[in-house]
C-alpha positions as semicolon CSV with decimal commas, in nm:
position;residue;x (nm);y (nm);z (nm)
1;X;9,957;0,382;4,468
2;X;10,135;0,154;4,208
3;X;10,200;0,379;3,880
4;X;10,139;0,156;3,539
5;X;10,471;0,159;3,408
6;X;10,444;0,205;3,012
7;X;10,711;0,027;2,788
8;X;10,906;0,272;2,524
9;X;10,832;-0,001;2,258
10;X;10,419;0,112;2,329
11;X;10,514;0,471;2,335
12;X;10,599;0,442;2,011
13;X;10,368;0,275;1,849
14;X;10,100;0,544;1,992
15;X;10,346;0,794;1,853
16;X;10,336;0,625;1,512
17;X;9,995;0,570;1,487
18;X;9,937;0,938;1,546
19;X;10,195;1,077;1,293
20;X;10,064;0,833;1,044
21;X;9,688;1,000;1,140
22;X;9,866;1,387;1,052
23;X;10,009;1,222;0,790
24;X;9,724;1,088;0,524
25;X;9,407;1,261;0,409
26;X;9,168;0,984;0,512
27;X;9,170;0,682;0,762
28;X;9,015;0,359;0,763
29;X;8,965;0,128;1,031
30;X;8,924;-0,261;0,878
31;X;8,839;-0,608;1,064
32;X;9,104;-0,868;0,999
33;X;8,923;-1,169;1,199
34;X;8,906;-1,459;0,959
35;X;9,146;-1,355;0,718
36;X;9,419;-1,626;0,685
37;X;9,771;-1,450;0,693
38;X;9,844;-1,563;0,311
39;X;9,566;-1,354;0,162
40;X;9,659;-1,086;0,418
41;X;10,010;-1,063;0,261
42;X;9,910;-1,096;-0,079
43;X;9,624;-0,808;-0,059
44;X;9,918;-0,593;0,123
45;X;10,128;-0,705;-0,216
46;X;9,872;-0,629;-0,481
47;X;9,795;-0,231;-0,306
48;X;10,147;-0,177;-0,230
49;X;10,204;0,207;-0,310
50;X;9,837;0,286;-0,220
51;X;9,733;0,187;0,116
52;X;9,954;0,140;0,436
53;X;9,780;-0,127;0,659
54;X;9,874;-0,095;0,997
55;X;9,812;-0,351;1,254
56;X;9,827;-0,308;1,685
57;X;9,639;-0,382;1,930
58;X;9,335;-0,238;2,001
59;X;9,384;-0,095;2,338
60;X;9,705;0,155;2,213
61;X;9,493;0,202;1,860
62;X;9,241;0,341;2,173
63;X;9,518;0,551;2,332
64;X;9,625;0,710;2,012
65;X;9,286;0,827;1,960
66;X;9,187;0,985;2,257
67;X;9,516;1,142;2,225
68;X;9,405;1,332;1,926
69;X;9,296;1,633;1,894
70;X;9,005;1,580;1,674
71;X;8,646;1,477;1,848
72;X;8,577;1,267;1,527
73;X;8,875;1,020;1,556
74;X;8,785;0,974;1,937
75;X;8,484;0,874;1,894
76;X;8,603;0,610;1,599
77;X;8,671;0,421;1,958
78;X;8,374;0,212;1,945
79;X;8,434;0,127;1,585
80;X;8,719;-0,104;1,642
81;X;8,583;-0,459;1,616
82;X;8,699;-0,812;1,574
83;X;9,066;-0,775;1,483
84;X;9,110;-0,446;1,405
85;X;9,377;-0,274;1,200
86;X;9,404;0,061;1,066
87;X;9,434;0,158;0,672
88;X;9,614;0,479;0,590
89;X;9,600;0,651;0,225
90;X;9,558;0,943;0,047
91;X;9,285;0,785;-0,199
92;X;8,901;0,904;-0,212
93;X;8,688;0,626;0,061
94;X;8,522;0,543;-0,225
95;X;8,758;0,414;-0,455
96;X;8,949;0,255;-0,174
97;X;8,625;0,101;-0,080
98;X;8,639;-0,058;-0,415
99;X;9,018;-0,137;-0,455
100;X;9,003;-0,338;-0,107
101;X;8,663;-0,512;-0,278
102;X;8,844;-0,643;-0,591
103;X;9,114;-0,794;-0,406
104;X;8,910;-0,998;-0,218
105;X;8,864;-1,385;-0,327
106;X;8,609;-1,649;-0,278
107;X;8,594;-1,906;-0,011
108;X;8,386;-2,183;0,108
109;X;8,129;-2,095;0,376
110;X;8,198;-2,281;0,745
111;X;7,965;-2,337;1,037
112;X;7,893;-2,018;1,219
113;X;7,959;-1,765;0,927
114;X;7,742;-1,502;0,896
115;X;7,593;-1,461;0,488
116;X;7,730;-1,167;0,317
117;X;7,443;-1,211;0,134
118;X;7,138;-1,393;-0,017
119;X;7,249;-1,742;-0,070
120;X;7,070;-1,934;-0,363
121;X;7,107;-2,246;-0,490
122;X;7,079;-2,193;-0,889
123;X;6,861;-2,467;-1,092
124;X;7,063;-2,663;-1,366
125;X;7,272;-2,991;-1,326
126;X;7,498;-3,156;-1,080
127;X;7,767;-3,371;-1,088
128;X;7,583;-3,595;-0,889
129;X;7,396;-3,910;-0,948
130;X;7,048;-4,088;-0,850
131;X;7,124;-4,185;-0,500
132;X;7,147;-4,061;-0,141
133;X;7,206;-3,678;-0,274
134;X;6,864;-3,694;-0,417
135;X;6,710;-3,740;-0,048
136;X;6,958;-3,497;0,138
137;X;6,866;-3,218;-0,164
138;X;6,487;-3,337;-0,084
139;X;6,503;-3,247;0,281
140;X;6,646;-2,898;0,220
141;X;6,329;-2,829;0,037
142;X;6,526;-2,850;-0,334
143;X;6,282;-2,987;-0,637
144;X;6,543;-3,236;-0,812
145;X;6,472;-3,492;-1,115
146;X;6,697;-3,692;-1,284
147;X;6,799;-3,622;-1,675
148;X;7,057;-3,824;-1,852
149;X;7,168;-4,000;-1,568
150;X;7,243;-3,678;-1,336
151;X;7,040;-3,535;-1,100
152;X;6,917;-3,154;-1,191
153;X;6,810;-2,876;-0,978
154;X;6,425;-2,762;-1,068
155;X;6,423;-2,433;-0,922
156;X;6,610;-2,159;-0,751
157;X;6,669;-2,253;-0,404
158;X;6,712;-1,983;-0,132
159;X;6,938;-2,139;0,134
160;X;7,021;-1,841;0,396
161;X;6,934;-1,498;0,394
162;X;7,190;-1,239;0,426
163;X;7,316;-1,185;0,791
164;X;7,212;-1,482;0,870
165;X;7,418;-1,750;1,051
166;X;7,540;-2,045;0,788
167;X;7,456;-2,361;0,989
168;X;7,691;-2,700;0,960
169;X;7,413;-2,894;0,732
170;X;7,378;-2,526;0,470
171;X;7,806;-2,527;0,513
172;X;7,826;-2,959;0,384
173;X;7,595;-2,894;0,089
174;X;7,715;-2,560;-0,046
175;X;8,090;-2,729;0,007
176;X;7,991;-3,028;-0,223
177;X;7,799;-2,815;-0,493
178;X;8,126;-2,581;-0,502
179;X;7,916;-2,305;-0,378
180;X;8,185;-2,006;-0,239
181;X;7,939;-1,774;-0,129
182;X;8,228;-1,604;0,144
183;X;8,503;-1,314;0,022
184;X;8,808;-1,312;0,222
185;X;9,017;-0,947;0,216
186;X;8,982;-0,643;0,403
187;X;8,678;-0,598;0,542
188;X;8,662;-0,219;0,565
189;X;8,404;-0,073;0,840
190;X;8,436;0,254;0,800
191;X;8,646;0,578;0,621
192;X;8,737;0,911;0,798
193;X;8,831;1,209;0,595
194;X;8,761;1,538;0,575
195;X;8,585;1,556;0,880
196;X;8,344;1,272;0,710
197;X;8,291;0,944;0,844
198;X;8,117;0,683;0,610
199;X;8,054;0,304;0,714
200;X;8,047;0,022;0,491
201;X;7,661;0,082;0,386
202;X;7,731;0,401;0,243
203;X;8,051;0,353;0,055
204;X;7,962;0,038;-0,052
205;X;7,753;0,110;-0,425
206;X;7,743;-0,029;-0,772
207;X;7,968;0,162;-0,955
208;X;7,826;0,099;-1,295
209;X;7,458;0,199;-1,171
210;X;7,623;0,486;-0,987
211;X;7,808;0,594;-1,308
212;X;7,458;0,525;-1,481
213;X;7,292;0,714;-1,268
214;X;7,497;1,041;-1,343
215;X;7,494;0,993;-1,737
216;X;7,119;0,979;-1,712
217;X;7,075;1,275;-1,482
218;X;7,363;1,430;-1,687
219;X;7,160;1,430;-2,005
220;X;6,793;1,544;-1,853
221;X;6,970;1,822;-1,718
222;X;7,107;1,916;-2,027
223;X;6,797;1,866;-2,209
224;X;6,608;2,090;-1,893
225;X;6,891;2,388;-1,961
226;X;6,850;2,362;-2,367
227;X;6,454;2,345;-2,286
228;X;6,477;2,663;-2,056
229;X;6,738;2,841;-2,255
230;X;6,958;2,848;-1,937
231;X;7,352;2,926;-2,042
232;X;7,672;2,757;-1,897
233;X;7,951;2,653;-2,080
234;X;7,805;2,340;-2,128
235;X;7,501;2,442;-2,339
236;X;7,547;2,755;-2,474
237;X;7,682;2,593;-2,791
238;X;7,390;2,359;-2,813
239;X;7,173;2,679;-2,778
240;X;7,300;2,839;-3,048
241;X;7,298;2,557;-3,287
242;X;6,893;2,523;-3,145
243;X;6,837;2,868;-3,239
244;X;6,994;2,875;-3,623
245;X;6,804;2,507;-3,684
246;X;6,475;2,732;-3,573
247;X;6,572;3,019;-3,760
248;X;6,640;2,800;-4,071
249;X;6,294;2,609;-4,022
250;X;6,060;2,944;-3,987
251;X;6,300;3,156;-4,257
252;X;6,177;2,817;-4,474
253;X;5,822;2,861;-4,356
254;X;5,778;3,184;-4,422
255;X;5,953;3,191;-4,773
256;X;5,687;2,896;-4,863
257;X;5,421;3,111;-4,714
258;X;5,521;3,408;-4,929
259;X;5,579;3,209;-5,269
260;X;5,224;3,090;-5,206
261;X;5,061;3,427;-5,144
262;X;5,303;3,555;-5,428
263;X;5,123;3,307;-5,654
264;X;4,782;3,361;-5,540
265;X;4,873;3,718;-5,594
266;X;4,994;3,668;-5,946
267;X;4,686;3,439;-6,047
268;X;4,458;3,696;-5,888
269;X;4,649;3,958;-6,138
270;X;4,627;3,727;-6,470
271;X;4,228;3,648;-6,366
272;X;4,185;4,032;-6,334
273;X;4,394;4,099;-6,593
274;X;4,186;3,838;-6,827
275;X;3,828;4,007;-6,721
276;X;3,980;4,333;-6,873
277;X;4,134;4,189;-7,157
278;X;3,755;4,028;-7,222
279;X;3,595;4,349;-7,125
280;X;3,776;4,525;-7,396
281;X;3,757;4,309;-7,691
282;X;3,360;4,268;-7,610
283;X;3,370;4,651;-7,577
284;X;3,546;4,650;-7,914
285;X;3,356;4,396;-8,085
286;X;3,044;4,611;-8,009
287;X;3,185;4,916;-8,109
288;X;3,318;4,753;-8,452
289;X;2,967;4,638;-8,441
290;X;2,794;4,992;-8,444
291;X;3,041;5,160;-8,625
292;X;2,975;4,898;-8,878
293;X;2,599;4,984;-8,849
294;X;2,610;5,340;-8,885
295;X;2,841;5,314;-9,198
296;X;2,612;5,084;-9,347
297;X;2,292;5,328;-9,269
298;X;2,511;5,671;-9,409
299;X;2,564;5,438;-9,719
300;X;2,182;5,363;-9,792
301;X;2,139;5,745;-9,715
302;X;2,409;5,818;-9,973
303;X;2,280;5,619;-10,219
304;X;1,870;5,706;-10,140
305;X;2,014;6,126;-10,200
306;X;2,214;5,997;-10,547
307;X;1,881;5,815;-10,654
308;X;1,684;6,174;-10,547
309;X;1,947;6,369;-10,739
310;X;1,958;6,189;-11,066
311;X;1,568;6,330;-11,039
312;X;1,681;6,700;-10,976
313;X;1,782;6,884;-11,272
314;X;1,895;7,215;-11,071
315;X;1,995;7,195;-10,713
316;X;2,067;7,516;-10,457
317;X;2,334;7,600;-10,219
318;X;2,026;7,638;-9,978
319;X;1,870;7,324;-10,105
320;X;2,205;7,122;-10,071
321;X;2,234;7,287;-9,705
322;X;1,920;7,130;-9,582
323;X;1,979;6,796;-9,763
324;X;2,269;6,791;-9,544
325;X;2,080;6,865;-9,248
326;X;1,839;6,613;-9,328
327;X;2,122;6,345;-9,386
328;X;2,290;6,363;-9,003
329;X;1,952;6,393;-8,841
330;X;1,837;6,064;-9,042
331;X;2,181;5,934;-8,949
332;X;2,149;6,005;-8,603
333;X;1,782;5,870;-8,556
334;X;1,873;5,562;-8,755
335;X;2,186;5,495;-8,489
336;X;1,930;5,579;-8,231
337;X;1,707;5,289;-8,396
338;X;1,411;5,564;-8,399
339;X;1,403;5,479;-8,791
């Protein structure tokens, strides 16, 4: 039997392509078909330093696989489509993902490309004027009227969906409205790293909703945490400036609270202190009253006994002892209102 004789040049391009696999953290396999060769070398210029592209032919890109020792890069087998190349770096998928997008340029559409997505034709004015255009934009379904002299797109046209194949007629028309719905660059199909492999779908976001995203969840976290009273070194700060604010607001409260019962307690203390006050000088008044009374009763006794003695010629110790007797026990029925 006839043994396949292998050439050293083929040798070593497996052997490359497997040191190169040792060599960087991730691996990318990319589709080159339809890329002219003067974006391909200016895309290799502009991520010089960051990405080593590295281009064979599929069947020893095969052999260097299933030469590996890890399951994951053999099965990557089946992944190699169109013209495949391989992309070796040390950056995260994701942000090569989006380094190999942003070098990639606009191009017109041709017969037989598939849409990389929707395709719409926007509404607004053309270059065009009244004439055959208005018929060919007529039988593509396209509202058109003419304003100024130009003819002007109605509405929003969808041409092609995405993945769809871009016929020759949808090609002509986007070509003479200047319509470059196609990117040529890298067209990266999938990442290995880690032990990960992500396709296109998945590393393929919006980084600005993605960053978004993570500044929204960010903050309802943090407000969930300062909500809960849960402690990291993210919110422990935050808790304690939460807890002096609510300190400062009930300390506040309850100082209001107590100047109010302090001056409900003080006006209590005047009122009550006013009913004495008025409880003593009516108390007063009567007794200035009575004792007013009584003096003026002892003086009409006093001066009924002078009257009596200017009568008496002689008058007794005895005598004088019962006039005196008489006196208080007139003065005390006449206080008692008996007389």
């Amino acid at each position: 039997m006839r043994k396949t004789r292998v050439s050293e040049k083929k040798k070593k391009e497996v052997e490359e392509i497997k040191r190169l696999i040792k060599e960087f953290k991730v691996i990318g396999i990319v589709n080159l078909e339809k890329l002219p060769a003067f974006n391909l070398m200016k895309i290799k210029s502009q991520l010089k330093g960051r990405i080593l592209l590295k281009y064979s032919k599929k069947r020893l890109i095969k052999i260097a696989f299933d030469e590996s020792n890890d399951p994951s890069i053999k099965s990557l087998k089946d992944k190699l489509i169109g013209i495949p190349a391989l992309i070796f770096t040390n950056e995260d998928p994701f942000k090569l993902f989006q380094l190999l997008k942003k070098s990639k340029s606009q191009a017109q559409a041709k017969a037989g490309d598939l849409a990389p997505r929707e395709i719409i034709i926007p509404a607004g004015p053309t270059e065009f004027t009244p004439g055959p255009m208005i018929g060919e934009l007529g039988h593509m379904g396209i509202k058109t009227a003419v304003e100024g002299g130009k003819i002007v797109i109605k509405l929003d046209k969808l041409l092609v969906k995405e993945g769809e194949i871009i016929n020759a007629k949808n090609a002509e028309l986007m070509s003479k409205l200047k319509i470059e719905p196609m990117e040529i660059g890298l067209n990266l199909v999938l990442t290995y790293g880690n032990n990960e492999i992500l396709v296109r779908s998945v590393l393929d976001i919006d980084v600005d909703k993605y960053f978004e995203d993570i500044k929204s969840a960010t903050g309802e976290g943090l407000s969930l945490a300062i909500q809960i009273g849960y402690t990291t070194d993210e919110t422990i700060e935050l808790l304690i400036k939460k807890a002096a604010r609510e300190y400062l607001g009930l300390s506040n409260k309850v100082d209001l609270s107590q100047i109010k019962q302090d001056t409900k307690t003080e006006d209590s203390v005047v009122k009550e202190e006013s009913k004495i006050d008025e409880t003593r000088e009516v108390k007063k008044t009567r007794l200035e009253k009575e004792l007013e009374e009584k003096t003026k009763v002892v003086d009409e006794i006093k001066e009924e006994v002078a009257i009596e003695q200017k009568d008496t010629t002689e008058i007794t110790k005895e005598q004088m002892k019962q006039a005196e007797e008489i006196l208080k026990n007139l003065v005390d029925k006449k206080i008692k209102g008996e007389i």
